[in-house]
ZAPADREN-279566 format. One record per residue (C-alpha): x, y negated, z. Coordinates in Angstrom, 3 decimals. Layout:
x: X, y: Y, z: Z
...
***
This chain:
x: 9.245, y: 29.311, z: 16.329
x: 8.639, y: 25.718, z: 17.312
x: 8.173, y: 22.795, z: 15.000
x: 11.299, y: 20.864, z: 15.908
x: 13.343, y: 24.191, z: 14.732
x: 11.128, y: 24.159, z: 11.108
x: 10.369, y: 20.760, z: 10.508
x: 13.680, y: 19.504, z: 8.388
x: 13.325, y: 15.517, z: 7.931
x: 16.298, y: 15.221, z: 5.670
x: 14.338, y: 17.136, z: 3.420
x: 11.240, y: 16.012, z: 3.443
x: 13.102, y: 12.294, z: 2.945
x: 14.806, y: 13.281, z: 0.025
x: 11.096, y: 14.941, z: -1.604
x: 9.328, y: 11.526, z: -0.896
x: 12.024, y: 9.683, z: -2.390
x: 12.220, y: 11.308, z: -5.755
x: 8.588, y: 11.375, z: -6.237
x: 8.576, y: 7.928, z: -5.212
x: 11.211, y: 7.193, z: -8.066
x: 8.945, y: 9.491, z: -10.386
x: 5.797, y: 7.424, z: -9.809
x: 7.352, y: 3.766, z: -9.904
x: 9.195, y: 4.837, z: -13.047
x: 5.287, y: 5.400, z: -14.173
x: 3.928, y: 2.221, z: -13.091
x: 6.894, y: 0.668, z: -15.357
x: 6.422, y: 2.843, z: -18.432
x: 2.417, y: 2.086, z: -17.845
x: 3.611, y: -2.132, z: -18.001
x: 5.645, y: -1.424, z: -21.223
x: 2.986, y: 0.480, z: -22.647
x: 0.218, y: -2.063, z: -22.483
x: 2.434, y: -4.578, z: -23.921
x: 3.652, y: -2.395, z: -26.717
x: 0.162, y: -1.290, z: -27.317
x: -0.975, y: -5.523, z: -28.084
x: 1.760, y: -6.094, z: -29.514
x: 0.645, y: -3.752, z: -32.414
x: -2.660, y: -4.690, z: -32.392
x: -1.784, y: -8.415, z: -32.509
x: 0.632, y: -7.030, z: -35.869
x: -2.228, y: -5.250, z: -36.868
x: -4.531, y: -8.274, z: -37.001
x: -2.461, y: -11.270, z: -37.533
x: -0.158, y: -9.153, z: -40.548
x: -1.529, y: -7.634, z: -43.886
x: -4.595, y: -6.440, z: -42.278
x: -6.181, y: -9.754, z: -41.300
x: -6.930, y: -10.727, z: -45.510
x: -9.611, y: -7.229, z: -44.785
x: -11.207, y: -8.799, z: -41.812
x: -14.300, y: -10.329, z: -42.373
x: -14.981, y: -8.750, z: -46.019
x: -18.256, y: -6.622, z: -46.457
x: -15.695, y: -4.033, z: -48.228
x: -12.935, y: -4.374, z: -45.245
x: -10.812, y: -1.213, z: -44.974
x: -7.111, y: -0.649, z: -44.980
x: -5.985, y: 1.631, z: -47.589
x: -3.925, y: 4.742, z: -47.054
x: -4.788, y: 5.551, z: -44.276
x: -2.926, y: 6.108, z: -40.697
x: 0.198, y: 5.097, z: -43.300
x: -2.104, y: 2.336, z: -44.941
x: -2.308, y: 1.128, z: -41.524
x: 1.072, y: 1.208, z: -40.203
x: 2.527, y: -0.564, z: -43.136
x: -0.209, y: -3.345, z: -42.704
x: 1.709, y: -4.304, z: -39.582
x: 4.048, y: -7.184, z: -38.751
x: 6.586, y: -5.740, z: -37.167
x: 8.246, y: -8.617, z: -36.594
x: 5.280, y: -9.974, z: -35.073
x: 4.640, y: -6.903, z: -32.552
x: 7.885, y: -7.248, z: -30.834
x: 7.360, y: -11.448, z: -30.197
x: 3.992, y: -10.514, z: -28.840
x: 4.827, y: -7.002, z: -26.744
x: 7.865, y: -9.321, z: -25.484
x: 5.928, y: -12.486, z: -24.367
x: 3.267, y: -10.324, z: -22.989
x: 5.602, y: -8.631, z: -20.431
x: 7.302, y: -11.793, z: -20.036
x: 3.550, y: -12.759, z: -18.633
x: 3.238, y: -9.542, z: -16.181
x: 6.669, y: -9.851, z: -15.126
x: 6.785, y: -13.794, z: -14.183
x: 3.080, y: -13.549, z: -13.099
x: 3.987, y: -11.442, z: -10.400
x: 7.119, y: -12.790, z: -10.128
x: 4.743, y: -15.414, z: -8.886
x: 2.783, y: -13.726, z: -6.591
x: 5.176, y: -12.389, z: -4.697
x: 6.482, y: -15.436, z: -3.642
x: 2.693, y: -16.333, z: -2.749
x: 2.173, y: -13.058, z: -0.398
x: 6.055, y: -12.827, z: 1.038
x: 6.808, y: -14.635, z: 4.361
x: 6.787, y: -13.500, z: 8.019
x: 5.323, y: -10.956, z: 9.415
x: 4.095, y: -12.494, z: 12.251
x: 1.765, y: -14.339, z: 9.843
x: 0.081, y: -11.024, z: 9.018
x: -0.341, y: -9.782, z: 12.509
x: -2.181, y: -13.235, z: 13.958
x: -4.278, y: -12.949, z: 10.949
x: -5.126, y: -9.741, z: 11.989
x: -6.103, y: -11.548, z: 15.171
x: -2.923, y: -10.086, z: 17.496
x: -1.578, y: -11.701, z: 20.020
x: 2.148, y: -12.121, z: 20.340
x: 4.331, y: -9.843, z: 23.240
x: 7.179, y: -10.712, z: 24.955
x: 9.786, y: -9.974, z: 27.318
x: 8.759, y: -11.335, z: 29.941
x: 5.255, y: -10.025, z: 30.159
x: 3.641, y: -8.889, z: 33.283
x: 1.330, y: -6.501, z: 31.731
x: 2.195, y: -2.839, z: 32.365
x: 1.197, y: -1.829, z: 29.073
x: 2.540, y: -4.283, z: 27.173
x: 5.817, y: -3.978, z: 28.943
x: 5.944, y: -0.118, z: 28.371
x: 4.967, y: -1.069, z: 24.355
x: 7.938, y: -3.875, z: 24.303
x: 10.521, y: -1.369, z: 25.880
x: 9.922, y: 1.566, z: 23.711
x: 10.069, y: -0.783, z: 20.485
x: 13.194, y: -2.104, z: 22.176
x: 14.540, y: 1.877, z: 22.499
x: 13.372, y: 2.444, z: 18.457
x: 15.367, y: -0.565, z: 17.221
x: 18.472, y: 0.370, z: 18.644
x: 17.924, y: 3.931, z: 17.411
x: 17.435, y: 2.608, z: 13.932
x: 20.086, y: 0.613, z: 14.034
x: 17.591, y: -2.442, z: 12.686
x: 17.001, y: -5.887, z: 14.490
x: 14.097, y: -6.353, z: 17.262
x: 10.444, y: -6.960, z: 15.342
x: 8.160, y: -9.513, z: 16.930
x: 5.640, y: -7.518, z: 18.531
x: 1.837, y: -8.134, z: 18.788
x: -1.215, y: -6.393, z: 20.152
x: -4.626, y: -6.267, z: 18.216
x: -7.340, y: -6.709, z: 20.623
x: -10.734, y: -5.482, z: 20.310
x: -9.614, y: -2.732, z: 18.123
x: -10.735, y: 1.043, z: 19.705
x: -8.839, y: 3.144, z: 16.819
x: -5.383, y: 4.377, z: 16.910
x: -3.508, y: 2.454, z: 13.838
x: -0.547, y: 0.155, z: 13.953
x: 1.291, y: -1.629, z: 10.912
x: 4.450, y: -3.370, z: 10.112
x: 4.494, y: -6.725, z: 8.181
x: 7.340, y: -8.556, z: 6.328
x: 10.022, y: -8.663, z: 3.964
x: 12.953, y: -8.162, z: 5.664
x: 14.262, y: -6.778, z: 8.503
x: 14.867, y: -10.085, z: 10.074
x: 11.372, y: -11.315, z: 9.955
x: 9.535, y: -8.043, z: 10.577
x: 6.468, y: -7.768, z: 12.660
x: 4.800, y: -4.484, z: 14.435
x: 0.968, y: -4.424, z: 14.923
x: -0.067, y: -1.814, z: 17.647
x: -3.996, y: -1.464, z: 18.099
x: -5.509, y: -1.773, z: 21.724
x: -7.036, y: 1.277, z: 21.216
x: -3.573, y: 2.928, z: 20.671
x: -1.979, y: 1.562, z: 23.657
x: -4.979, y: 3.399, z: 25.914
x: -4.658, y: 6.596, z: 24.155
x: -1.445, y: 7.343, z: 23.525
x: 1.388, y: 8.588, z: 25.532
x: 4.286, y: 6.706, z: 25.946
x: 6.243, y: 9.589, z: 23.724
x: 3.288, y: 9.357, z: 21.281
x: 3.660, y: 5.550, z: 21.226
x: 7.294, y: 5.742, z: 20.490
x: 6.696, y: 8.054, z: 17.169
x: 4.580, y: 5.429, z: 16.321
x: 6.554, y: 2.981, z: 16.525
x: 9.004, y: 4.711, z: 14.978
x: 7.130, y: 5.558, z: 12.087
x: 6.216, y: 1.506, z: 11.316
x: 9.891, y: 1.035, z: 12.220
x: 10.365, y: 3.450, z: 8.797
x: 8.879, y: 1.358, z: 7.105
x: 10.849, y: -1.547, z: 7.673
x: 14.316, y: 0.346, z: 7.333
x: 13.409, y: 2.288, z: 4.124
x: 12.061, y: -1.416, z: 2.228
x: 8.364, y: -0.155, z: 2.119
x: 7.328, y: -3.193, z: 2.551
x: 9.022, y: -5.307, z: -0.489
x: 7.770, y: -2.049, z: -2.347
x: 4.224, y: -2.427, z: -1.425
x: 4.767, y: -6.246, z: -2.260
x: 6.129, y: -5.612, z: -5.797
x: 3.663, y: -3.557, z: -6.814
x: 0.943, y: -5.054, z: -5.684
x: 2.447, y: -8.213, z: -7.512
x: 2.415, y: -6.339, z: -10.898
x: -0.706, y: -5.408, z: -10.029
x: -1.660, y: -8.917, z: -10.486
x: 0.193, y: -9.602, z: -13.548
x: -1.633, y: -6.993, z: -15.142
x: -5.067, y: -8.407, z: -13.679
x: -3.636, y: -12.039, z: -15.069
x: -3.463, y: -10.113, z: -18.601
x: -7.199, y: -9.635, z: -18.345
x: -8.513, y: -12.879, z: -17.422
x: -5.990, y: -14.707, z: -20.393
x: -7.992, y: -12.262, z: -22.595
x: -10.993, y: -13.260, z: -21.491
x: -10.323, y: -17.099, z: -21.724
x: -9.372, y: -16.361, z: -25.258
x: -12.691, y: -14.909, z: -25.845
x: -14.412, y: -17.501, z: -23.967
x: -12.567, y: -20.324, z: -26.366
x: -13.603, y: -18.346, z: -29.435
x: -17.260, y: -18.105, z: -28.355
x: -17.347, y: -21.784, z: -27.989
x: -15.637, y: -23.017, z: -30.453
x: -15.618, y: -20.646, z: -33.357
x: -18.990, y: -21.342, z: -33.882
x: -18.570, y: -24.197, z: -36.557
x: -15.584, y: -22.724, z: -38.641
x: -15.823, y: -21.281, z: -41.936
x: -13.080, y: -18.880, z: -41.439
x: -14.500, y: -16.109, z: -39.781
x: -11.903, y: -13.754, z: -40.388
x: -9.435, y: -16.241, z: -37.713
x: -12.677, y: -15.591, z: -35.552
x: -12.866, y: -11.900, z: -35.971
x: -9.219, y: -11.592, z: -34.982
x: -9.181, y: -14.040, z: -32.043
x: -11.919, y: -11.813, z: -30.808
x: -10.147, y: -8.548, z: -31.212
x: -7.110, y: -10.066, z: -29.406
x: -8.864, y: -10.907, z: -26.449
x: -11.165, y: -7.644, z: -26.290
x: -7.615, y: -5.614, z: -26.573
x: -6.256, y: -8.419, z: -23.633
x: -8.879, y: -7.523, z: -21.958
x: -9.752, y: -3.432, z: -22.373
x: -5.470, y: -2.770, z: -21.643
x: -5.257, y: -5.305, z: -18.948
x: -8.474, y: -3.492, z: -17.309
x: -7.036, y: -0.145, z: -17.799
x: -3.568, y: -0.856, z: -16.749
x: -4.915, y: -2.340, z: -13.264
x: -6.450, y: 1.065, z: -12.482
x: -3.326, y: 3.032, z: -13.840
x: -1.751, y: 0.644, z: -11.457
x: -3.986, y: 0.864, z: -8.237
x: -3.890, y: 4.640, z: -9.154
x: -0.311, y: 4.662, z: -8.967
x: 0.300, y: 2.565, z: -5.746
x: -1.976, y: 4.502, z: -4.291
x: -0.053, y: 7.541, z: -4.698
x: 3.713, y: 5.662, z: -4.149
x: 2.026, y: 4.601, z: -1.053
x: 0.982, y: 8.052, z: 0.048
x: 4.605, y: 9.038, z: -0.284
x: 5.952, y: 6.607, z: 1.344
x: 3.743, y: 7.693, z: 4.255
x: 5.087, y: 11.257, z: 4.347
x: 8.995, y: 9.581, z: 4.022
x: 7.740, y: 7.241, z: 7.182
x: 6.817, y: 10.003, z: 8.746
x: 10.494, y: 11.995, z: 8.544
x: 12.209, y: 9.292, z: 8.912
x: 10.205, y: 8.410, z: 12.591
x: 11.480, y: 11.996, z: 13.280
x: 14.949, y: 11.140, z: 12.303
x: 14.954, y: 8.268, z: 15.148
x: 13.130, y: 10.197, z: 17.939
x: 14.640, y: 13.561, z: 17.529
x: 10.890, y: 14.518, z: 18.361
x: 8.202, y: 15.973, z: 15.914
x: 5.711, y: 16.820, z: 18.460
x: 4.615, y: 13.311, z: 19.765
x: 4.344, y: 11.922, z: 16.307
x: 1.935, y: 15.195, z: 15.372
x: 0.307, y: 14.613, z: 18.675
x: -0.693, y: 10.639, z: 17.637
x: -2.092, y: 12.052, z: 14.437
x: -4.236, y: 14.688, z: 16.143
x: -5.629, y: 12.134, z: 18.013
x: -6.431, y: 9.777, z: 15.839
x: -8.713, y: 12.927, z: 14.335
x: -10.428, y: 13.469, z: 17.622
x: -11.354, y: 9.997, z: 17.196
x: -12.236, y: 9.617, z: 14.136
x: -15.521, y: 7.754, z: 14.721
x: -12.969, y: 4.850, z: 16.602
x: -10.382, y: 5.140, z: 13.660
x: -12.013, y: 2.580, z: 11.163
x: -10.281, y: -1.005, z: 11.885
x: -13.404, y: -3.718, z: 12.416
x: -11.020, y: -6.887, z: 11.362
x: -11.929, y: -8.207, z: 8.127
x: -8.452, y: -8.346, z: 6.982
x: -8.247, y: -4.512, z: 7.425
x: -8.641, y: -3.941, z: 3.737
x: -6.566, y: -6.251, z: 2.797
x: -3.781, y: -4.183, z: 5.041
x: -4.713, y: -0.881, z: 4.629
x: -2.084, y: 0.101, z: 2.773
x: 0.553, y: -0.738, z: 5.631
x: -1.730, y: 0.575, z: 8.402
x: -0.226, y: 3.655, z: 9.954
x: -3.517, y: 5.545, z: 9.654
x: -6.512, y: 5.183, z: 6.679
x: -8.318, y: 2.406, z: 8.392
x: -11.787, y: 2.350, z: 5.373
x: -10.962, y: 6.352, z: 4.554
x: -15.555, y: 6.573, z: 4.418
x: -14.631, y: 3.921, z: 1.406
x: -11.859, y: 5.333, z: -0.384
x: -11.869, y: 8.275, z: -3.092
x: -9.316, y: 10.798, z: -2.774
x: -6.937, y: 9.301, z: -5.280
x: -7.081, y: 5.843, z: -4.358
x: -6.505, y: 6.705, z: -0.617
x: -3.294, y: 4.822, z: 0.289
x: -2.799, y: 7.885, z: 3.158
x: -2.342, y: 11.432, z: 2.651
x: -4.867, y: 13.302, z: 4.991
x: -4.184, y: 13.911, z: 8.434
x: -4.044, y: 17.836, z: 8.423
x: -1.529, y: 17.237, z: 5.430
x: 0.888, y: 14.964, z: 7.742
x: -0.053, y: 16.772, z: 10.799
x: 0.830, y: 20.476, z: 9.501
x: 4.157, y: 18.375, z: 7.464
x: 5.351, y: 17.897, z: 11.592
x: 3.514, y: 21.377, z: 13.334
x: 3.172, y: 23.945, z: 10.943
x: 1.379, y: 25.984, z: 13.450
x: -1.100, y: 23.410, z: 13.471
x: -4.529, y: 25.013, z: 13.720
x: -7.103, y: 21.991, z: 13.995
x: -10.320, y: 24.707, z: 15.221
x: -7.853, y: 25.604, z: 18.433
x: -5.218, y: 22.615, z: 18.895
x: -5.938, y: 21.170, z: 22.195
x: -5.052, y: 17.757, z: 21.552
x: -7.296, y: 17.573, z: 18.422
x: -10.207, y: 18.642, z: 20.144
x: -9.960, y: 16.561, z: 22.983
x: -12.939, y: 14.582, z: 23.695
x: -12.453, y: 10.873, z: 23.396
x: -13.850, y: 9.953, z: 27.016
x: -11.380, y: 12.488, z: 28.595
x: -8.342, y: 11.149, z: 26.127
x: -8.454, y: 8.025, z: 27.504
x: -9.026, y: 8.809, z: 30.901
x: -5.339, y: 10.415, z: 31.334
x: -3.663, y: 7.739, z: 29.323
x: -4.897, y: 4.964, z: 31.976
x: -3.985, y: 7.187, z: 34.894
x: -0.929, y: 7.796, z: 33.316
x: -0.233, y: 3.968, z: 32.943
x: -1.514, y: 3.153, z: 36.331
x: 1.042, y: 5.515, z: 37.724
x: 3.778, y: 3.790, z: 35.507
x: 2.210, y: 0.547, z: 36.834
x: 2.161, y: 1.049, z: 41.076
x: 4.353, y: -1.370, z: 42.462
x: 4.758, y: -3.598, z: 39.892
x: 1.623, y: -5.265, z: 38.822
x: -2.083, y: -4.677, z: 39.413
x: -2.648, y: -5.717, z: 36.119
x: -4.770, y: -3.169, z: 34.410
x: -4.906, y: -1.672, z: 30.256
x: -8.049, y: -3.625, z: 30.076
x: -6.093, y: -6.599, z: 30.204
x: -3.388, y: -5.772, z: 27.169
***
């Protein structure tokens, strides 16, 4: 039985999507939780219990009930309330800061722009079969760049919308991979852009920074304390101040690696729904499966060398610092995972295409292109 009769996209779509739900629905219930959580403390400390603070006998009677009735209630709810009013319009914020054009991303990434009317026969061959993707995904035409100087096989997608998408290939993917391989590539970043992976990413990575905000306001409020509770007689207004920014700061710190945690895992869905949903637009399991394998016959080249890399890795098509990242904050699932998701009979001690060796890899893909290329240019990959 082949792979294109078992692999079913539709329902490996509708998987990722609900655990995506499950795991943003997380990240929420995480943001409520930390501002629930000081909003009780802050009732704690600022109700009944603060006349305790600061006395050599300090204890709340009763209690866990003792305790409960020594907050202000009242109180809790301002605080839990203006604390997620902070996450929310922090990142609110921030994602104005990080959203804009894709094309911004890729030339940071040091690509360099492809048109039309190129003369390169690689380039041309990338342009068309991006061309061929967008009208099979029924989504505008991308700006389209080239990363130079990079050997591994990775690509990315950058923007908000649809209408101000860019697609990143690699120069190492355009000499490896076979024109069908490039297209499930492409189709795979195209994914992205048509299932709104990319405002995802953006939004969480934006509460992300609200929650990191929560932090550093708790540690300013320790810092002010520190300097300039020194002189009061009140202690007990000291004590408490100090307790509200150690909780700031312990919840805030917590709910950042809840968070990465999290992101990491919607992002590792999202690959597997990219994945599908490339399969969805090119009919054609087998060349997408066939880009993975190769990217684990070179897995020495797959590491991006642009400083921006991390920065990107989560919209990279393949792990581009996997060395660096443990297993749950890897933004990609592994490549036997996504490989075997697309070729169940995948069998990486006999596949051919995994163990291909690197030299001879590249070898066929430039004859290849130099037969796509005779009569029409004696431009040469090298050049791309």
């Amino acid at each position: 039985m082949t792979a294109r009769a078992v692999f079913d996209f539709s329902e490996h779509q509708a998987r990722a999507r609900r655990q995506t739900a499950v795991l943003v629905l997380l990240f929420l219930l995480i943001t409520l939780a930390i501002s629930l959580l000081t909003g009780v403390v802050a009732g704690f400390l600022f109700g009944g219990a603060a006349e305790h603070v600061g006395h050599q006998t300090a204890a709340v009677p009763g209690g866990l009930e003792g305790m409960v009735e020594q907050i202000d209630w009242n109180l809790a709810l301002t605080v839990a309330v203006l604390v997620a009013g902070i996450i929310l319009a922090t990142a609110a914020i921030r994602a104005l800061m990080l959203g804009g054009n894709g094309a911004t991303v890729a030339r940071a990434m040091g690509g360099t722009e492809v048109t039309r009317d190129t003369r390169n026969p690689a380039k041309r061959r990338l342009y068309n079969v991006v061309e061929e993707v967008a009208i099979a995904a029924t989504l505008p035409m991308p700006r389209v760049f080239v990363i130079k100087h990079e050997k591994g096989i990775n690509a990315f997608a950058a923007g908000l919308r649809p209408g101000t998408a860019a697609i990143g290939i690699t120069h190492g993917a355009l000499a490896s991979l076979t024109r069908d391989e490039l297209q499930g590539v492409v189709a795979h970043e195209f994914a992205h852009i048509n299932n709104g992976d990319m405002r995802l990413n953006l939004r969480l990575m934006a509460m992300i920074f609200g929650l990191v905000a929560l932090s550093v306001a708790g540690r300013m409020v320790m810092r002010s304390v520190f300097f300039t509770g020194r002189g009061r007689r009140d202690q007990r207004a000291v004590l408490v101040a100090m307790a509200v920014g150690l909780t700031l700061v312990v919840l805030g710190a917590l709910g950042v690696f809840a968070g990465r945690l999290l992101q990491a895992a919607i992002s590792r869905q999202r690959e597997h729904l990219a994945d599908a949903t490339a399969v969805q637009f090119t009919r054609q399991p087998g060349p997408l499966a066939n880009a993975l394998k190769k990217i684990g016959a070179l897995q020495r080249d797959e590491q991006l060398q642009n400083p921006h890399g991390e920065e990107i890795r989560h919209m990279l098509f393949a792990e581009a610092v996997a060395r660096r990242s443990p297993g749950l904050l890897a933004t990609h699932p592994p490549l036997i995972d996504r490989i075997r998701a697309l070729d169940p009979a995948f069998n990486p001690k006999t596949d051919p295409v995994w163990r291909q060796p690197q030299r001879e890899m590249i070898r066929e893909s430039r004859r290849g292109l130099r037969k796509q290329s005779e009569g029409s240019s004696g431009l040469d990959i090298a050049d791309a």
